[in-house]
C-alpha positions in Angstrom: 24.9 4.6 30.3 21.6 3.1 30.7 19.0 2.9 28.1 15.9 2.1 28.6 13.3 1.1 25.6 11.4 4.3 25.8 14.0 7.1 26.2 17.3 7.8 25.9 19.6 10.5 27.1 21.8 10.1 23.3 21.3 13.2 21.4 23.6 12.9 18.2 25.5 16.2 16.9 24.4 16.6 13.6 27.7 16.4 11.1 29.5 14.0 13.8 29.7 10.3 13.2 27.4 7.6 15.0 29.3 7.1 18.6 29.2 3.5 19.8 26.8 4.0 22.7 24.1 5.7 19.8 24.7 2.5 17.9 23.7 0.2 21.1 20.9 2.4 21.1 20.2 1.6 17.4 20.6 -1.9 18.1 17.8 -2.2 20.9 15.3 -0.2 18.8 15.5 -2.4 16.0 14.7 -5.4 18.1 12.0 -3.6 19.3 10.9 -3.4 15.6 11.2 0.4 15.7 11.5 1.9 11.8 14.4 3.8 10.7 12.7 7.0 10.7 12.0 6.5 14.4 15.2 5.7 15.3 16.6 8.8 13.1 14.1 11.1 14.8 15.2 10.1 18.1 18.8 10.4 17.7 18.2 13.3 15.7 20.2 12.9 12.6 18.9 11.7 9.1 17.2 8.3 7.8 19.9 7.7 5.4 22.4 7.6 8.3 20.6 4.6 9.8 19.7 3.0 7.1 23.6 3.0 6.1 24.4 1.7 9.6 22.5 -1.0 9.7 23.6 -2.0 6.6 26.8 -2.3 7.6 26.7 -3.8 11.3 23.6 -6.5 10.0 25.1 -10.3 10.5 23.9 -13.4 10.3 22.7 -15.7 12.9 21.5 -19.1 13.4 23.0 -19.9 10.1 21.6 -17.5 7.8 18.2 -17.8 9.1 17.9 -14.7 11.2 19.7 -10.9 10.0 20.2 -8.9 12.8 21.9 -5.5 14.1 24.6 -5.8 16.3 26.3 -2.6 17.4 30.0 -4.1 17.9 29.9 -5.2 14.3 28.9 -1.7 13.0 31.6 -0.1 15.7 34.4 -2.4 14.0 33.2 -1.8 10.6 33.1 1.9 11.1 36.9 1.8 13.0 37.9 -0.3 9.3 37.0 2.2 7.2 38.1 5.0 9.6 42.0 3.5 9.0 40.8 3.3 5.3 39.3 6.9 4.9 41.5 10.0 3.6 43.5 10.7 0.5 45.8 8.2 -0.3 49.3 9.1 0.3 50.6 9.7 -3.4 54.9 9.5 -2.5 55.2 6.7 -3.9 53.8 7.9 -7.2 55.9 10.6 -7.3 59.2 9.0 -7.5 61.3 11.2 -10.0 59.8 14.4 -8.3 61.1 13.1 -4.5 64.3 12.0 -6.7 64.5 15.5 -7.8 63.7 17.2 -4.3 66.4 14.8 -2.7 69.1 15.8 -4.9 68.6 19.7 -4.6 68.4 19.4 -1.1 71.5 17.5 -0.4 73.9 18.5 -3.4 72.5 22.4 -3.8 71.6 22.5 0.0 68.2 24.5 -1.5 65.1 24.5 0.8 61.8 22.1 0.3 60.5 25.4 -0.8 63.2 26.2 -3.1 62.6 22.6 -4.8 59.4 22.3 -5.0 58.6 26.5 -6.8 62.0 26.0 -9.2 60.4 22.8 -10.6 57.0 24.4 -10.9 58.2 27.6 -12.3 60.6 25.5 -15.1 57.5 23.2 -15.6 60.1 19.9 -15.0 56.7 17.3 -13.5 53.2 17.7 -14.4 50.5 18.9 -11.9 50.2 15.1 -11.2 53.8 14.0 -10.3 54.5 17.3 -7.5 52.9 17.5 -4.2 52.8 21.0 -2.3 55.7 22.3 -0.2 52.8 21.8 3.3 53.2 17.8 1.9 57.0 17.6 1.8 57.5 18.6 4.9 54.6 16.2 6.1 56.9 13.6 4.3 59.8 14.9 6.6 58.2 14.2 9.6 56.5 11.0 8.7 60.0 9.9 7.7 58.8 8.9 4.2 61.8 10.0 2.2 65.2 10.4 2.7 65.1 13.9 4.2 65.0 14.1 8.3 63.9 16.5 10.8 67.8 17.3 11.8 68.3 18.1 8.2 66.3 21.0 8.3 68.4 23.9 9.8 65.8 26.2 9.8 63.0 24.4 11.5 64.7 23.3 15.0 65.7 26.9 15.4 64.4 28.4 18.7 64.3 32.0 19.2 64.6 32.1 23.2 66.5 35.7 23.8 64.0 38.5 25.4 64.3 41.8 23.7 65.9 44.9 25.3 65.7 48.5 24.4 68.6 50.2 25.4 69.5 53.9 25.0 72.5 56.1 24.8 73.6 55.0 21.8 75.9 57.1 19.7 75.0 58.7 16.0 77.3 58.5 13.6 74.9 59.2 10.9 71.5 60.0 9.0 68.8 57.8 11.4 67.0 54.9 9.3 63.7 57.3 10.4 64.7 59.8 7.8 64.4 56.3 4.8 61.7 56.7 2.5 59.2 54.5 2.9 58.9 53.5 -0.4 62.3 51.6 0.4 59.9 48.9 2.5 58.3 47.6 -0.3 61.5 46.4 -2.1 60.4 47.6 -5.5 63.3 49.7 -6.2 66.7 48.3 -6.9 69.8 49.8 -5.8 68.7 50.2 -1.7 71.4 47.9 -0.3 71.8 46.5 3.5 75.1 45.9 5.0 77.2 44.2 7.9 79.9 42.0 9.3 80.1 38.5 9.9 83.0 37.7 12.8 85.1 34.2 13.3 86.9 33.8 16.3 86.5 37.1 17.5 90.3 37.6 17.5 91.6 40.4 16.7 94.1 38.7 14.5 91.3 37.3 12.2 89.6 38.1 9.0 86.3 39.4 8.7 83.2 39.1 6.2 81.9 42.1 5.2 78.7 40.9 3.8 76.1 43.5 1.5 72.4 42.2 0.5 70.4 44.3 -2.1 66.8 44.2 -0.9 64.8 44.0 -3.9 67.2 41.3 -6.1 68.7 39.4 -2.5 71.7 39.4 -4.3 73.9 38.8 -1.5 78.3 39.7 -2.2 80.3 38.3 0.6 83.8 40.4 0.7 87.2 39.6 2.9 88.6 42.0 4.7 91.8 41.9 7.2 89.7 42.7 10.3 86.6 44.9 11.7 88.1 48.3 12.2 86.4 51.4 9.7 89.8 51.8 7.5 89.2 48.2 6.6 85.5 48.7 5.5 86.2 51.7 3.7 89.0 50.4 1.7 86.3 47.5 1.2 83.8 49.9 0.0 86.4 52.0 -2.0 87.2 49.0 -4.2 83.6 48.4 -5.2 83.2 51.8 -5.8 86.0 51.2 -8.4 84.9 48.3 -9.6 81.5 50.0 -10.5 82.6 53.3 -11.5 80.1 55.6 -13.0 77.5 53.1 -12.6 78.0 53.1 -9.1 74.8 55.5 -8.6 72.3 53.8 -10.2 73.8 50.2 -8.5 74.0 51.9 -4.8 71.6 54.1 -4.3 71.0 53.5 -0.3 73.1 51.5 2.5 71.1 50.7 5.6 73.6 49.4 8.4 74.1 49.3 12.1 75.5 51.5 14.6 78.8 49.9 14.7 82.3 51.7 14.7 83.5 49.4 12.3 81.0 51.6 9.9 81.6 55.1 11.4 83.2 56.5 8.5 80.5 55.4 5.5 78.7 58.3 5.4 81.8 59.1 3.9 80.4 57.8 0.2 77.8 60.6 0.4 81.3 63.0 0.0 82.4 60.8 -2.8 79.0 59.5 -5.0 75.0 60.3 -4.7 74.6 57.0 -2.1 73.3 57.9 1.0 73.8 55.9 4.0 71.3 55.4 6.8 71.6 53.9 10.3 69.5 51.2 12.2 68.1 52.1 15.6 70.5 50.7 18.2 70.2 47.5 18.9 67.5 46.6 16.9 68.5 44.3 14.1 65.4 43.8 11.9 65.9 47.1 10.6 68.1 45.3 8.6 66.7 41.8 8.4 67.4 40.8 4.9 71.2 40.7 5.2 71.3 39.8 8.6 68.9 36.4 7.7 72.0 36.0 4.4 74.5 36.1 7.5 72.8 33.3 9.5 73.0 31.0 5.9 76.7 31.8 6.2 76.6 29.9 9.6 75.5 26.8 7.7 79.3 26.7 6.4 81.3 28.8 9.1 79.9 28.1 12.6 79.9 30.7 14.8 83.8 30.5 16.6 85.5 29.3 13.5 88.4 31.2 12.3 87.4 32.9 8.9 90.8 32.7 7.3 90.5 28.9 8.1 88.7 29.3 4.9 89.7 29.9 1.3 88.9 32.2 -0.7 87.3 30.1 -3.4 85.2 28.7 -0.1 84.0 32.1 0.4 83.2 32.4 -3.3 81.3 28.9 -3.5 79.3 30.3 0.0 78.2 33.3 -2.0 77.4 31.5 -5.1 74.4 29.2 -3.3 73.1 31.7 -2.2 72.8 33.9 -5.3 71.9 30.8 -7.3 69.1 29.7 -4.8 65.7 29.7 -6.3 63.1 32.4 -4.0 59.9 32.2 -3.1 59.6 36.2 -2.8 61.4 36.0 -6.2 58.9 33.6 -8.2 61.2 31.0 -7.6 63.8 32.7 -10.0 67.5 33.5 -8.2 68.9 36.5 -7.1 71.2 36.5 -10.3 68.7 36.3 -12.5 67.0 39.3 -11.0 70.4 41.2 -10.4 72.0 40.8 -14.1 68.7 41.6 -15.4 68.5 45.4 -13.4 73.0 45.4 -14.0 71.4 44.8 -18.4 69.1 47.6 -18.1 71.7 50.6 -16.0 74.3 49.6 -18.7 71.8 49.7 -21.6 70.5 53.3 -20.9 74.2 54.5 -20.6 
């Protein structure tokens, strides 16, 4: 760009910072004796923006005898401080907290998130020794502690698969359309979801049936010989034992899929108050809660792996985590705690 003495082209954006070619400009108006406020009124932008310029690009010359301007002085000075400028990364003043965050991760496989809101909640650092879930992850990817990227199971998931609608699906059962709403906002306990985790897909493998309660998230994992509806029910049936006459109060709704495997529970409406609804085909949000529990099961039994390549006390250690997890929708307090405190108050008011 060519400048001239008497007019310029430059037209500074007021709240942007001095671009080199405006600080050439300054540089040949102040040889040209022009004042600050000249030179401010030109570029448009305030007097205290030149005067702090010059300031900082002004060098000697002719030893010491002459001060002048020079705009690659002030360019490099303002590229300095640029490198210089933002809050100062505060990891390594946070040592105990990252130890902390590290551990959990790794030993309790908990989330950043899980880390960072039980510490909080417990009160374990002061305001001054945590930094923000938003900054642990930035840690993560800046490769600042000893957490990476591939760690993370949940972030390099990619949900590629188009959704279809398809129809002709049969009913064995009250639709999830006839739920009462009030079930969506999860302030109720007892409303339950329910499905089945697979291994190998063999017919001569064990299955997971696996049940979430949607206000608590406690989440019970139960072994059963294999996927057909006698299996379930006799699944079911035990609970129902274990529970007995608190069994109403514990399960008051089952949401599941359309499944053969669960063709037969509406069969506990014969048997106790719970009634059992049915997803729309296909469409596995409707039961979100215990389907996201099942894909934290894959973190220990990849999809293809035979369940009964497991033990049972693996099964039980699987179901612990996750009921011993802190959560974020929970105040960073576990599903436990939330579960044996509603299980306290149904036996109390027996």
């Amino acid at each position: 760009m060519t400048l001239s003495n008497n007019s310029t082209m430059i037209k500074h954006s007021r709240g942007k910072h001095l671009s080199y070619e405006e600080r050439v400009l300054i540089q040949i108006r102040r040889k040209d004796n022009r004042s600050m406020r000249s030179i401010a009124r030109e570029l448009g932008c305030s007097p205290q923006t030149i005067s702090n310029e010059i300031k900082r690009g002004t060098v000697s010359l002719y030893h010491g005898i002459v001060r002048r301007y020079k705009a690659e002085v002030g360019q490099e000075a303002y590229q300095n401080n640029r490198k210089n400028s933002g809050r100062k990364l505060k990891y390594l003043e946070l040592k105990r907290f990252i130890d902390y965050v590290t551990d959990h991760f790794y030993n309790y496989h908990w989330s950043l998130d899980a880390c960072w809101g039980r510490a909080t909640a417990e009160g374990l650092f002061s305001s001054k020794e945590v930094v923000c879930t938003r900054s642990l992850y930035n840690y993560v990817d800046r490769g600042l502690i000893g957490i990476r990227n591939a760690d993370l199971p949940e972030k390099l998931k990619r949900n590629t698969k188009s959704q279809r609608v398809r129809q002709n699906k049969k009913k064995l059962g009250r639709s999830i359309e006839e739920r009462p709403k009030k079930i969506n906002q999860r302030a109720r306990f007892g409303d339950w979801e329910c499905d089945l985790v697979l291994g190998h897909k063999a017919k001569d493998d064990e299955v997971l049936l696996t049940l979430c309660e949607r206000m608590s998230r406690e989440f019970l994992i139960i072994r059963i010989p294999d996927k057909t509806s006698a299996s379930v029910m006799q699944a079911f049936n035990d609970l129902h034992e274990n529970y007995q006459e608190h069994w109403n109060d514990i399960f008051k709704t089952i949401t599941t899929d359309n499944g053969s495997e669960f063709a037969d529970l509406s069969n506990l409406e014969e048997i106790s108050k719970t009634l059992v609804y049915y997803a729309h085909p296909y469409t596995s949000c409707d039961k979100g809660t215990v389907e996201r529990h099942n894909g934290l099961i894959r973190r220990f039994i990849p999809k293809g792996d035979r369940i009964d390549n497991y033990s049972l006390q693996e099964v039980i250690n699987i179901e612990t985590w996750m009921n011993t997890m802190p959560r974020k929708q929970l105040a960073y307090h576990t599903p436990d705690e939330i579960f044996e405190k509603e299980l306290d108050n149904i036996y109390q008011a027996a």
